[in-house]
C-alpha positions as CSV (number, residue, x, y, z in Angstrom):
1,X,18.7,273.3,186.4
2,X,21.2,272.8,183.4
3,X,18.7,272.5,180.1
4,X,20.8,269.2,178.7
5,X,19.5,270.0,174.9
6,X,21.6,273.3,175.1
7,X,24.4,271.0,175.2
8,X,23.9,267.8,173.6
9,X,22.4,269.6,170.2
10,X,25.2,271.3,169.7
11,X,27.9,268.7,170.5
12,X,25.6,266.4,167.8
13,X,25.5,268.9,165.4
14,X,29.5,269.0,165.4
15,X,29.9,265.5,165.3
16,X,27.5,265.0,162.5
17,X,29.5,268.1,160.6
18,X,32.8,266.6,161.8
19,X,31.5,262.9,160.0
20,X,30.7,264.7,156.9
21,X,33.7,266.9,156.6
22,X,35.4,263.4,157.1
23,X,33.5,261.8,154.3
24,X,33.8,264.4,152.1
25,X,37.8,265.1,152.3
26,X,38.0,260.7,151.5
27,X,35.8,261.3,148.3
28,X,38.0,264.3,147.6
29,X,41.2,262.3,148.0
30,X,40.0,259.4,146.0
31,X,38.6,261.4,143.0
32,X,41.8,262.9,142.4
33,X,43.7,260.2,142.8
34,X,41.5,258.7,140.2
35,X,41.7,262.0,138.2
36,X,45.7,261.9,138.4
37,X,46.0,258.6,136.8
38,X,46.9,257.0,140.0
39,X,46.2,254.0,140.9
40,X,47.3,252.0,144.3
41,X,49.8,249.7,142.2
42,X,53.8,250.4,142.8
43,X,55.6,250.7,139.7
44,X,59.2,249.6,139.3
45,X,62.0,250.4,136.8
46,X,63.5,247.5,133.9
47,X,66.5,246.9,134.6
48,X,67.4,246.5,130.6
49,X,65.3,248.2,127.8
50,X,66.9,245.1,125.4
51,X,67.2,241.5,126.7
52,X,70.9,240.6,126.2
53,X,69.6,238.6,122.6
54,X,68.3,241.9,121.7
55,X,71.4,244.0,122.7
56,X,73.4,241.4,120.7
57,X,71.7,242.1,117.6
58,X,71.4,246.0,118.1
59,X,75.2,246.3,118.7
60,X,75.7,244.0,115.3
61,X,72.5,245.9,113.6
62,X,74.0,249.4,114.4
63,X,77.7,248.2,113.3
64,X,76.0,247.3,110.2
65,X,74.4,250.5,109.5
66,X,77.0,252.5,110.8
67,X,76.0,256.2,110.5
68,X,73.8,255.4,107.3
69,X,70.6,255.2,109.7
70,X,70.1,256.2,113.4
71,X,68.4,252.6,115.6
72,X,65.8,252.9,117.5
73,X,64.8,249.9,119.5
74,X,61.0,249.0,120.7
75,X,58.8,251.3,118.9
76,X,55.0,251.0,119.1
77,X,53.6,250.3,115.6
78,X,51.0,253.3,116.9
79,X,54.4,255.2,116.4
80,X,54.7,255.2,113.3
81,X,51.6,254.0,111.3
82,X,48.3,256.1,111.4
83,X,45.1,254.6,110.9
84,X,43.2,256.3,107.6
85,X,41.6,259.5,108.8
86,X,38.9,258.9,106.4
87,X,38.0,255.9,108.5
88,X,34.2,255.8,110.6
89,X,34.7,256.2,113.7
90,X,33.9,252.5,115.2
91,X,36.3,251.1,112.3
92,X,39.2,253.5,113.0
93,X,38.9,252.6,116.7
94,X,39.0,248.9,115.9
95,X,42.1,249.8,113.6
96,X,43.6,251.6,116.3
97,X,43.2,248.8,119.0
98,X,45.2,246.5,116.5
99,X,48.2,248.9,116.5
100,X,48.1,250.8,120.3
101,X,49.9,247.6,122.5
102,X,52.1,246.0,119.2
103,X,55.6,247.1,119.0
104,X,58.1,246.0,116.5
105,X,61.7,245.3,117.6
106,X,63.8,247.6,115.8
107,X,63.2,250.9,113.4
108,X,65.5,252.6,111.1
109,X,65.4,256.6,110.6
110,X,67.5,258.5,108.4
111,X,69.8,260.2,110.6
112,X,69.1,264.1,109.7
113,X,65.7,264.6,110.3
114,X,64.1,260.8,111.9
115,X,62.6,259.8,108.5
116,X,61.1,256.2,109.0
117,X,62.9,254.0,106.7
118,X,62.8,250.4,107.7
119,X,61.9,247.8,110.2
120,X,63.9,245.0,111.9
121,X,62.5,242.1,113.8
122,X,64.4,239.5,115.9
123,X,62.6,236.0,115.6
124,X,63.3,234.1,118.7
125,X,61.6,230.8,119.0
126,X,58.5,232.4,120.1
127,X,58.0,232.7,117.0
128,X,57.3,229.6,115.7
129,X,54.0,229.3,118.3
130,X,50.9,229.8,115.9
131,X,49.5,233.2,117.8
132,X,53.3,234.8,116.9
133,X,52.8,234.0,113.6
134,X,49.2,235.7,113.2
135,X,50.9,238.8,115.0
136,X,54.0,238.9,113.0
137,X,51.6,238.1,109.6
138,X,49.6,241.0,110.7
139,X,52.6,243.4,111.4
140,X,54.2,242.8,108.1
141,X,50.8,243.3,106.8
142,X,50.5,246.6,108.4
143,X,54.0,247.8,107.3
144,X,53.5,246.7,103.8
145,X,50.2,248.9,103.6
146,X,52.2,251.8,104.9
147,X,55.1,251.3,102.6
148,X,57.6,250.3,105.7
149,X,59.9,247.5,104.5
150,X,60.7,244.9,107.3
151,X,63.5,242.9,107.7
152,X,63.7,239.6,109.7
153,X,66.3,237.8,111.3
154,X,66.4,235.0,113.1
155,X,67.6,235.2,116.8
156,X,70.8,233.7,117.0
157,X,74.0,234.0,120.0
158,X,76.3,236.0,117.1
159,X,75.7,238.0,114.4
160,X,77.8,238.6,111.4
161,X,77.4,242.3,110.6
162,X,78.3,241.9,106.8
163,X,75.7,239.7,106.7
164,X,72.9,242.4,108.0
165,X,74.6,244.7,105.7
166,X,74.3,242.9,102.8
167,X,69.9,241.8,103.8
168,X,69.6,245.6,104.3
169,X,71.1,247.2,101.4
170,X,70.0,244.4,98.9
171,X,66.3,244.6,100.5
């Protein structure tokens, strides 16, 4: 007579190994997907870095400044400001939050060696809605504190480049 354990233990045992082989490779896969910053969302590429209002006023800003100052469009204001290293911990991460998702539209370098030298914003008519206007008060605010200057114009179809000129240089 055929002893049936002889068989069915170890066929058990191998599905049993099999399920947590199976288990474990899916927590594998899932951990380093977390671990490589993946996540299950597609990504897909701008088809512009500046809106065409914005590539307007760059062409006119750069005219402007010719080879004076080198343009760099949409810079994070964690870029180029630093919150106080003698900040507490729990403050300077409050401070930081404020700065880490803002950008400002425009930022000036001297040419030889990407010295920050000034800002440039574009107002469009967002900015007249009353949330704009705390973000833009607290930018400039920001800015001021780090010595920045910031220039504003106001969105427009044309730009005169004399006219930038002239803001920037008198500024």
């Amino acid at each position: 007579m055929i002893n049936l354990s002889a068989i069915v233990t170890p066929i058990i045992g191998f599905a049993l190994l099999l399920c947590v082989v199976t288990i474990a490779i899916a927590i594998l896969k899932k951990r380093s997907r977390k671990t490589a910053g993946l996540q299950p969302y597609r990504y897909k590429k701008v088809s512009n870095l500046l809106s065409p209002g914005e590539r307007c006023f760059f062409d006119a800003l750069e005219t402007a400044v010719g080879d004076q100052f080198r343009i760099v469009p949409k810079v994070r204001l964690a870029d180029i400001l630093r919150v106080d290293e003698g900040t507490n911990r729990g403050a300077w991460q409050t401070a930081f939050n404020q700065i880490q998702s803002k950008h400002v539209d425009f930022l000036a370098c001297e040419p030889k060696d990407m010295t920050i030298k000034f800002v440039v914003e574009l107002d469009d008519k967002s900015h007249r809605r009353q949330d704009r206007q705390e973000r833009d008060e607290f930018v400039d605010r920001a800015l001021a504190m780090a010595g920045i200057p910031v220039f504003r114009f106001p969105a427009r179809s044309g730009y005169s480049t004399e006219e930038i000129r002239k803001r920037i240089v008198s500024g």
